[in-house]
C-alpha angles and dihedrals in degrees: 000000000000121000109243122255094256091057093044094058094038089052109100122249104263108227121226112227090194138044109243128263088249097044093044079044086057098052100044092046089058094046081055102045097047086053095053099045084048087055091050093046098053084051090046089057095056096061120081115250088249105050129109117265097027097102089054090043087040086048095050096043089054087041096049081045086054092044092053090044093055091047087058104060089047090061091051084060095044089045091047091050096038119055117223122236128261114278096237126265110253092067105105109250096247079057089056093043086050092043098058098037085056093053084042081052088046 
C-alpha cells in the first residue's frame, strides 16, 4: 500500500550520514583522472612538435580533459538529486560557512 500525500510531505527528510558509493566513485575517478591528464601534460611537453607520437599524446590529453569535463557535469547532476551528509559537528561553524561558499564557488 502506498502512504497518502499528506503523510509523504509531512515525513522528514531522511539524512543521509554518508556520500553514496556513485557519487564517492565520481570523485575519485576525477582525482584520477586530473592526475593522469597533468601527467600527460608534463610528457607531452617533452616531445618536439614535430616528432612522431605527439598528435596521439596531444589527442588523449584533450580527450582525458573532455572526459573529465563530462564527469563533471554529471556530478553536478548527481550532486544536485542526492543530497550530501552533514560535515560533522566538531568543525567550527566559520569552517562550515567557508566550507559551503567554497563548493558554491566551485
Amino acid at each position: 500500500m502506498s502512504m497518502p500525500a499528506q503523510a509523504l510531505r509531512s515525513a522528514p527528510l531522511v539524512q543521509p550520514t554518508a556520500y553514496t558509493k556513485v557519487a564517492a566513485a565520481i570523485h575519485w575517478l576525477i582525482a584520477l583522472l586530473i592526475l593522469l591528464n597533468i601527467g600527460l601534460g608534463f610528457f607531452m611537453e617533452t616531445f618536439p612538435k614535430k616528432a612522431p607520437g605527439h598528435d596521439e599524446v596531444l589527442f588523449y590529453h584533450a580527450s582525458f580533459g573532455s572526459l573529465i569535463f563530462g564527469l563533471a557535469v554529471f556530478r553536478l547532476f548527481w550532486r544536485a538529486t542526492h543530497r550530501p551528509p552533514p560535515l560533522p559537528a566538531h568543525i567550527p561553524s566559520w569552517q562550515q560557512h567557508l566550507a559551503h561558499g567554497l563548493h558554491w564557488v566551485l
